[in-house]
C-alpha positions as CSV (number, residue, x, y, z in Angstrom):
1,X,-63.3,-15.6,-11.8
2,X,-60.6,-15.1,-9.2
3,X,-57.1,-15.9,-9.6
4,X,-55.1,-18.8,-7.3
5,X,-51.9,-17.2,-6.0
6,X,-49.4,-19.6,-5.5
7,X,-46.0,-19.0,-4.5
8,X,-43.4,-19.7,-6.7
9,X,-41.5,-23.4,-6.1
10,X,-38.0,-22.9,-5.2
11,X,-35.6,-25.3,-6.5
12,X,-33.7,-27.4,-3.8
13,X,-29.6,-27.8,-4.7
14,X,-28.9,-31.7,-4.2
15,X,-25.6,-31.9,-2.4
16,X,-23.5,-34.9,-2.4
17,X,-21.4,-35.8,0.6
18,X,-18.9,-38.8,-0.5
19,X,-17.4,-39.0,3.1
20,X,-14.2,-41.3,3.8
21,X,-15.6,-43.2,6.9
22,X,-18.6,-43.6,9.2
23,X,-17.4,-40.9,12.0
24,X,-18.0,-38.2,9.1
25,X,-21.2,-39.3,7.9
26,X,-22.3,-39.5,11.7
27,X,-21.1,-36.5,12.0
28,X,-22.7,-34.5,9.0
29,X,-26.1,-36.1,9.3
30,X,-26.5,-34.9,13.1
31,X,-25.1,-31.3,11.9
32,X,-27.7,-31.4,9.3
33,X,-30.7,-32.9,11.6
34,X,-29.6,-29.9,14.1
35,X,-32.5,-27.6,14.7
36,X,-31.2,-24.4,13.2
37,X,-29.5,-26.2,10.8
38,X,-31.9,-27.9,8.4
39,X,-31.4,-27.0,4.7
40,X,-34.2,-25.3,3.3
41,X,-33.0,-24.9,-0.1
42,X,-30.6,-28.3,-0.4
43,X,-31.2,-31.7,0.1
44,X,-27.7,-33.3,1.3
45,X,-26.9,-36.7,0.5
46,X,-24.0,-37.9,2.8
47,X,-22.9,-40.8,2.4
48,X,-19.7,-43.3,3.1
49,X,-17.3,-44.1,0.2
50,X,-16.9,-47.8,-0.7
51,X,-13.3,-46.5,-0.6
52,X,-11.3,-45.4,2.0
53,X,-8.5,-44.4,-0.5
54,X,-8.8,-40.3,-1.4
55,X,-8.3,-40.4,-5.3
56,X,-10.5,-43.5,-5.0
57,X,-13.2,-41.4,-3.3
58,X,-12.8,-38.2,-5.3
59,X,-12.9,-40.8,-8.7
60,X,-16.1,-42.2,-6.9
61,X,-17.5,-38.6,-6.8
62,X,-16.8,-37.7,-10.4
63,X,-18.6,-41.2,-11.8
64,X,-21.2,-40.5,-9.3
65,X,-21.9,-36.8,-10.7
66,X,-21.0,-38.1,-14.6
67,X,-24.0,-40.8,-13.5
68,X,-26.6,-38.6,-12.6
69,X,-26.2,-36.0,-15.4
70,X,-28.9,-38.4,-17.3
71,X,-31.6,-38.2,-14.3
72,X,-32.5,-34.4,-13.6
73,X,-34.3,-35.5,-10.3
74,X,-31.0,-36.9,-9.3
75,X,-28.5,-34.8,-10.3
76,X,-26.1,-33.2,-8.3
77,X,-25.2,-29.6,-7.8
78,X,-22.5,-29.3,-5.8
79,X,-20.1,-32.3,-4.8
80,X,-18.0,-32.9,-1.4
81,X,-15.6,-35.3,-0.8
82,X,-14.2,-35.7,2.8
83,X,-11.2,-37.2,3.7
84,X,-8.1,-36.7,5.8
85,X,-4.7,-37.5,5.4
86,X,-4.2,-40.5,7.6
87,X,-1.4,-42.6,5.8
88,X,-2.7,-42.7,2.5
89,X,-1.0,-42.2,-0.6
90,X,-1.7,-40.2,-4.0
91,X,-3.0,-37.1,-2.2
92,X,-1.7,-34.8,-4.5
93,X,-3.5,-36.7,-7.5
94,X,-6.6,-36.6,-5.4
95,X,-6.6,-33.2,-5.1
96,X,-5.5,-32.1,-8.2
97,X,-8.4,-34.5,-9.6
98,X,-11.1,-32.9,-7.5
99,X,-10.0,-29.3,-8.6
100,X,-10.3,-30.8,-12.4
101,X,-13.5,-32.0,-11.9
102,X,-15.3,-28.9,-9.9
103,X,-15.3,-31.2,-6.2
104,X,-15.1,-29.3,-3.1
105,X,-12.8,-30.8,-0.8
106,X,-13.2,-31.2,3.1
107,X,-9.7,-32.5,3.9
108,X,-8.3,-32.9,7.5
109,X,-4.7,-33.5,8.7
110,X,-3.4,-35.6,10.5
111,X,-7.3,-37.3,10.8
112,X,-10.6,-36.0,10.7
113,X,-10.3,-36.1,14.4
114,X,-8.6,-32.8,14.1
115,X,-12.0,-31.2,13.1
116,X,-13.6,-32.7,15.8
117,X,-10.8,-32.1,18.7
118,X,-11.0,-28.0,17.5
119,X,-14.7,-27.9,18.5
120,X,-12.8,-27.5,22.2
121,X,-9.5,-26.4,21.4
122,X,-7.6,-24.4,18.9
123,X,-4.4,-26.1,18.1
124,X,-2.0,-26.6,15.7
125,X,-0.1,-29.7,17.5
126,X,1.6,-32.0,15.5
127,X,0.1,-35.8,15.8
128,X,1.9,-38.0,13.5
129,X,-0.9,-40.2,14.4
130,X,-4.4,-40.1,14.1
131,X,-4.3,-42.5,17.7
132,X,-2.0,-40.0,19.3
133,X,-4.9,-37.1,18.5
134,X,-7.6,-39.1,20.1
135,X,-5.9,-40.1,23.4
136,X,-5.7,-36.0,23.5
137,X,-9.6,-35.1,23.1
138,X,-11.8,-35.9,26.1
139,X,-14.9,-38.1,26.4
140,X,-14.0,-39.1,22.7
141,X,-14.8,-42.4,21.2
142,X,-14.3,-42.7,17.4
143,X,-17.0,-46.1,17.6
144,X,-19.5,-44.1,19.9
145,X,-21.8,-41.6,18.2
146,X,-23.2,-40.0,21.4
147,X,-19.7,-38.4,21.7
148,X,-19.9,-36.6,18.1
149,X,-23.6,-35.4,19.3
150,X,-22.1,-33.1,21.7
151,X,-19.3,-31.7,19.5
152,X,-21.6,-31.0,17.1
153,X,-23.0,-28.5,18.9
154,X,-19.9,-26.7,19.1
155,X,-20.0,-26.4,15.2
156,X,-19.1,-22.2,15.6
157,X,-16.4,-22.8,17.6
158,X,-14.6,-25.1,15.6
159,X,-15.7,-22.9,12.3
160,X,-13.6,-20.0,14.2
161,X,-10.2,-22.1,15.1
162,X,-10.3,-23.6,11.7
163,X,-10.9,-20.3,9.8
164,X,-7.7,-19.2,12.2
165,X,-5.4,-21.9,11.3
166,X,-6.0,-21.9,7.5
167,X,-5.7,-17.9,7.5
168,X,-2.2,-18.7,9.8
169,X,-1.0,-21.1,7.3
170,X,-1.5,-18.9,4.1
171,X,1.8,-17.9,4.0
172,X,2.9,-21.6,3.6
173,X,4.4,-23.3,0.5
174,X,3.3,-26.6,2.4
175,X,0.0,-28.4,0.7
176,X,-2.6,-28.9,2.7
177,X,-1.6,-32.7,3.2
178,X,2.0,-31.5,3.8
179,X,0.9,-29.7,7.0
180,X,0.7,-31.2,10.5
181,X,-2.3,-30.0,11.2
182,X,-4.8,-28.5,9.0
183,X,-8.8,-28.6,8.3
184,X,-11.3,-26.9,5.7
185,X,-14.0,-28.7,6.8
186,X,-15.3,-25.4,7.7
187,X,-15.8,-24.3,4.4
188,X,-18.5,-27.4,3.8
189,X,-20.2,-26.0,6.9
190,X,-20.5,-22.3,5.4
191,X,-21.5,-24.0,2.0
192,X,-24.1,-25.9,3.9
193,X,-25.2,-23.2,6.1
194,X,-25.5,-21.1,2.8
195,X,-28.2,-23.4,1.6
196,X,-30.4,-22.2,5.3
């Protein structure tokens, strides 16, 4: 009697991806879709927050992971929240929160349009507004989705200036929601690209 080999079934991670608004769920599905890019060993769950609110999204997260301790076939492994700075308030308590509770932050200043606007350029500028950024990225249309297609191909790029700017800024006693300009959303990409 012969043997069956089979190969061995390799776990898949299930990552959540509790993102602030519907630009960052646009734009992580299409990185995710990306040939090149498809998780083979994660199944990413990304997904908009019925907050808009940081600590309300981060608090979202942590009932969301508390939730699914109870189903194996949906519990989480790792847990990303993104969000930017905008106007909002409690950041600190947000992030302080997230670090208590094991969430990764992907956290943009002055807007997550900064992530998307160093796809193109590397710049530290300061925008007090998020509208002021946009006006300054080209061909950009926070509604339109065929816009974030193309930037999303210019995921290394934008990997590279962000790495830059955070490595520039480590001398800083400035938080990251202090700072005028500032994005780790590259460190959700290398987490996701680690899951390849």
């Amino acid at each position: 009697m012969s043997r069956r080999h089979t190969t061995p079934r390799v776990l898949r991670k299930r990552i959540l991806i509790l993102c602030e608004g519907h630009t960052e769920v646009m734009y992580f599905k299409m990185l995710t879709a990306r040939d090149g890019f498809r998780l083979k060993y994660a199944t990413p769950v990304i997904e908009k927050s019925k907050s808009t609110a940081p600590l309300q999204i981060v608090r979202e997260a942590k009932k969301r992971t508390q939730d699914s301790v109870s189903d194996p076939q949906g519990q989480f492994d790792v847990v990303w929240c993104v969000f930017d700075r905008d106007k909002h308030p409690f950041l600190s308590e947000a992030f302080s929160e997230a670090l208590n509770s094991g969430i990764h932050l992907a956290f943009s200043s002055v807007c997550f349009e900064f992530w998307i606007w160093i796809h193109v350029k590397k710049s530290t500028k300061n925008h007090s507004e998020c509208d002021d950024l946009i006006k300054e990225i080209d061909g950009y249309n926070k509604a339109g989705c065929d816009c974030i297609d193309g930037y999303v191909d210019l995921v290394d790029t934008a990997c590279k200036h962000a790495s830059e700017i955070v490595a520039e800024a480590a001398s800083e006693t400035t938080k990251p929601w202090q700072r005028h300009a500032y994005t780790n959303v590259h460190e959700l990409v290398a987490d996701l690209r680690d899951q390849q």
